[in-house]
C-alpha positions as CSV (number, residue, x, y, z in Angstrom):
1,X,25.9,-77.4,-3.6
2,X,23.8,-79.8,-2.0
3,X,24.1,-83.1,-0.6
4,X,22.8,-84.6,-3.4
5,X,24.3,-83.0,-6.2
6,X,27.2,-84.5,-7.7
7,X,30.2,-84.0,-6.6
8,X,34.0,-84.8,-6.4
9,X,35.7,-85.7,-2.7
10,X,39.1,-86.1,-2.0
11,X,40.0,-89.2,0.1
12,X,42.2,-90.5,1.7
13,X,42.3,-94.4,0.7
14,X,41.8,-96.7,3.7
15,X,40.6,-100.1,2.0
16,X,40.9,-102.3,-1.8
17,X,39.7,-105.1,-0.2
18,X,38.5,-108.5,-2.1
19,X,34.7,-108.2,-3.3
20,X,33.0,-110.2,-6.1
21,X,36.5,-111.0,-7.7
22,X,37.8,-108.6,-9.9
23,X,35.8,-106.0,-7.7
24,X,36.7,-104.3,-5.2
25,X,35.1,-102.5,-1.7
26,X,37.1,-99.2,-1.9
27,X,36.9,-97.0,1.3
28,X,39.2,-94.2,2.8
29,X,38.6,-91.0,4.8
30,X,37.3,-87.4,3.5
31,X,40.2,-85.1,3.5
32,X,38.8,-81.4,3.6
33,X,41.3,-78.3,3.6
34,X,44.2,-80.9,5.7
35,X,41.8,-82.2,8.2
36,X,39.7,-85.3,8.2
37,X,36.1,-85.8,7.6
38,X,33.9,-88.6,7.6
39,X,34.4,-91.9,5.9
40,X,33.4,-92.4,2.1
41,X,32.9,-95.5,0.4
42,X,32.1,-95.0,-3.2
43,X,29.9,-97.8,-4.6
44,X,28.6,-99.0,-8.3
45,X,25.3,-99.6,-9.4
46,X,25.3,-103.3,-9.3
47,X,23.9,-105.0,-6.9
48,X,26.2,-105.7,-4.7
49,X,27.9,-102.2,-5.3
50,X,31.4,-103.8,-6.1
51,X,33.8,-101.4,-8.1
52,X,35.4,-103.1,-11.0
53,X,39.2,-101.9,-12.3
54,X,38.0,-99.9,-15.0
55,X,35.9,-97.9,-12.5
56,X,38.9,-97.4,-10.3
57,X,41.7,-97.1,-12.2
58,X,44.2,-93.6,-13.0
59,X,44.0,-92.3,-16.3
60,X,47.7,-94.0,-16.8
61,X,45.7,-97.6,-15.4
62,X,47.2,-97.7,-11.9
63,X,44.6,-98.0,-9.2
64,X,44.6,-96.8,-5.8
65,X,46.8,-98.2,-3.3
66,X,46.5,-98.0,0.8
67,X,47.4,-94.2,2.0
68,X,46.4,-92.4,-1.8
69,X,45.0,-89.3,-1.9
70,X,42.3,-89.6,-4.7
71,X,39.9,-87.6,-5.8
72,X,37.0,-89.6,-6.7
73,X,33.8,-88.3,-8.8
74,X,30.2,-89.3,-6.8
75,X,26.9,-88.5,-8.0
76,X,25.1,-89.3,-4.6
77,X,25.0,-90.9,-1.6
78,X,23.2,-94.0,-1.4
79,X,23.4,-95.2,2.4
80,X,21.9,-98.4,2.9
81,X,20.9,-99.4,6.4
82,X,24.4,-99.3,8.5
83,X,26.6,-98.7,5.5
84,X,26.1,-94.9,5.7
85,X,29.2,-94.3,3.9
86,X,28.1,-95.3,0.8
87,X,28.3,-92.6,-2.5
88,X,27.6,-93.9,-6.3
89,X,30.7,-93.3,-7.8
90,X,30.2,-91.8,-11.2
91,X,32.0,-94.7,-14.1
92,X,32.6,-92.2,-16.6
93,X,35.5,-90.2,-14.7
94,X,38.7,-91.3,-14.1
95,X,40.4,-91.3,-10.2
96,X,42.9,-88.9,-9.8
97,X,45.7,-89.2,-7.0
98,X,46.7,-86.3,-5.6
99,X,49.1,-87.2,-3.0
100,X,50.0,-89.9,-0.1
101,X,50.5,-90.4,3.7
102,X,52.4,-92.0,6.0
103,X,50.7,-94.6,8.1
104,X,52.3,-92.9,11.1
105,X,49.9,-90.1,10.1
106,X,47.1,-92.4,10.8
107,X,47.9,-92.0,14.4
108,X,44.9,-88.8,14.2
109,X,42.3,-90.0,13.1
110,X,42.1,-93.4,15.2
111,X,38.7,-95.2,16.4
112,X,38.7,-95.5,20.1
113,X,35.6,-97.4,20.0
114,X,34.5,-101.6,20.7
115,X,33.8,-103.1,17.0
116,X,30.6,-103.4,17.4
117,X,30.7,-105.4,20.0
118,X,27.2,-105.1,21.3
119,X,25.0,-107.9,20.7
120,X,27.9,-109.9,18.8
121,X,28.5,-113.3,18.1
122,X,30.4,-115.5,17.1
123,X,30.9,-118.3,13.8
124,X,32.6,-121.3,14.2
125,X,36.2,-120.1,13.1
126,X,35.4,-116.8,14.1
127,X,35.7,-114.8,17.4
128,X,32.8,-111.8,17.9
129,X,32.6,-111.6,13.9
130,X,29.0,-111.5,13.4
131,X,26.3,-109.2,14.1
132,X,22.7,-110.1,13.7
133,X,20.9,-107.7,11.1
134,X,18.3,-107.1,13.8
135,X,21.4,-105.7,15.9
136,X,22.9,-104.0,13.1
137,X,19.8,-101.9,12.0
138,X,20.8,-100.0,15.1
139,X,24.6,-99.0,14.0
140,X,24.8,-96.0,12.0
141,X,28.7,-96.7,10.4
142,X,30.0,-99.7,8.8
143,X,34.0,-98.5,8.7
144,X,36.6,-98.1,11.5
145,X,40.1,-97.4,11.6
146,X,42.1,-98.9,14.8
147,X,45.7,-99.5,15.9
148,X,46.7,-102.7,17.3
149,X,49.8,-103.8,18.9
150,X,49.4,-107.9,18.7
151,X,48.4,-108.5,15.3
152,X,48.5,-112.8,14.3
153,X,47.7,-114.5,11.1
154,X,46.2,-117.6,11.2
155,X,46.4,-119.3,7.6
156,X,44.4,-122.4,7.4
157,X,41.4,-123.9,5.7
158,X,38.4,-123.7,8.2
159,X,35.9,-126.1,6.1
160,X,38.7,-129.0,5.9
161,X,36.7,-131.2,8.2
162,X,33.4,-130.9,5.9
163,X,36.0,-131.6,2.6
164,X,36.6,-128.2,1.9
165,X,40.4,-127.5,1.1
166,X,40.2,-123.4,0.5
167,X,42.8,-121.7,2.3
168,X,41.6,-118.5,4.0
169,X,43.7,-115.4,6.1
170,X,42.0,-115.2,9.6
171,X,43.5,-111.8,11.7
172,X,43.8,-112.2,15.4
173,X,44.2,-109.1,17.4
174,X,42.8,-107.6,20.7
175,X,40.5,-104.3,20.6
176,X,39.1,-102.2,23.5
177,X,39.5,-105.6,25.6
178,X,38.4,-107.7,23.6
179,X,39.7,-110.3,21.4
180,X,38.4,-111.1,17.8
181,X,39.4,-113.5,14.9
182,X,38.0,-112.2,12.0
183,X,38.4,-112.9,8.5
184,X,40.9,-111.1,6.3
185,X,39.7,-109.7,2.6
186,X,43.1,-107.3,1.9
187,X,44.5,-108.6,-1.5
188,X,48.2,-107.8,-0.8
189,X,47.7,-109.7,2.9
190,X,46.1,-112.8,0.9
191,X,48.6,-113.0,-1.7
192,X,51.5,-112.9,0.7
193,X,49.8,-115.4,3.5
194,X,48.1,-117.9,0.9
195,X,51.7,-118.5,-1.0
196,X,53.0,-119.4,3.1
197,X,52.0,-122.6,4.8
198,X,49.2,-122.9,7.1
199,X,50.3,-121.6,10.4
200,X,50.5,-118.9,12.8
201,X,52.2,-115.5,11.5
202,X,53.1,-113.2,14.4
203,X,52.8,-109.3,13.0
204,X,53.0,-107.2,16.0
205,X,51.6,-103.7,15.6
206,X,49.3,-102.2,12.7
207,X,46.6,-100.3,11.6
208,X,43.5,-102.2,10.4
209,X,40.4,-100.6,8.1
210,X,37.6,-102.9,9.8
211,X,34.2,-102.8,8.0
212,X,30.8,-105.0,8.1
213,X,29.8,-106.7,5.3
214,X,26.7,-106.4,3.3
215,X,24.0,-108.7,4.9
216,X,24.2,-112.4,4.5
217,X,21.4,-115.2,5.9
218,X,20.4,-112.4,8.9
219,X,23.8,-111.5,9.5
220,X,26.2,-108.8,8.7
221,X,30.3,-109.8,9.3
222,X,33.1,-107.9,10.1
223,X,36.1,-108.0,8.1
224,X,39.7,-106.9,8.4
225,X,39.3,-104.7,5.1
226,X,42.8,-103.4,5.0
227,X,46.4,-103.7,7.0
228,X,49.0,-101.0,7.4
229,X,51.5,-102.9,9.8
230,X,54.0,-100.5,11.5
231,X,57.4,-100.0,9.4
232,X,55.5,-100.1,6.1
């Protein structure tokens, strides 16, 4: 079989996270004979490549959760620019799960690496969140898994000073050295931190899915995609 033949990979699910409301950006690790391959991110034909319930969803109409072990149909990979990771997922076959992890198993297959941080700058709110598109034609990944020990929500509504009252999840944590704010699009973290007041929510350690966004006005953002907080 070739690269481009269809196929069905099993993966380990590292990211649900909020895209195009009821979509989804699903992502996760190939799993191969035990052992870890490369990241997958399977995508739909729209434009935007958002994956709706119905494309997601167990025959019994579950849907993956964080630390599955799915197999998901793909008819290709579609890579675009520094999202190499992208497959189109094939609507007409249902998800199977096939088994589930421990986060402490994550422990493997960590990303040692800086996110990005090369030619990085920074929104308002934000702390080394963006990356120009002219920057980001050079990255060849989109997806990292890191640990971090000093995990913080910040719940708050950044555009309340330009009459903007929409409360948003904002992670701060320190990588490699440095320190980031960026914004958080896990569902399950949302629900939870958007029902709290605004404030500061001290987590500790965690694993975190980190991925950059598809390109918006010459930039391309990095998101906290997905948290696995320790003693989950």
């Amino acid at each position: 079989m070739t690269r481009d033949e269809p196929t069905t990979k099993t993966v380990l699910i590292l990211a649900n996270s909020r895209k195009f409301e009821p979509g989804r950006c699903v992502a996760g690790i190939e799993v191969i004979d035990g052992h870890a391959g490369v990241w997958v991110r399977p995508v739909s034909a729209r434009p935007h490549g958002e994956v709706s319930k119905y494309e997601r969803s167990y025959e019994n109409g579950d849907e993956p959760e964080l630390l599955d072990v799915v197999e998901i149909p793909l008819v290709r990979p579609v890579p675009v620019n520094y999202q190499s990771e992208n497959w189109l997922l094939d609507p007409s076959v249902y998800w199977a799960r096939v088994g589930q992890v421990s986060h402490r198993s994550l422990e493997r297959i960590l990303d040692g690496r800086d996110l990005w941080i090369d030619g990085t700058t920074s929104t308002r709110a934000g702390l080394h969140d963006e990356v120009p598109l002219s920057v980001a034609a050079h990255h060849t990944d989109s997806l990292r898994l890191i640990y971090v020990s000093d995990l913080q929500y910040r719940v708050f509504a950044p555009g309340a000073d330009f009459g903007n009252p929409k409360r948003r999840v904002q992670a701060h944590f320190t990588h490699v050295g440095t320190e980031y704010r960026l914004w958080v699009t896990d569902p399950n973290v949302e629900d939870a931190l958007l029902a709290s007041p605004d404030g500061i929510y001290a987590i500790g350690g965690a694993y975190l899915t980190v991925s950059l966004s598809e390109p918006h006005n010459g930039y391309t953002y990095k998101l906290v995609a997905a948290v696995m907080p320790l003693g989950t």
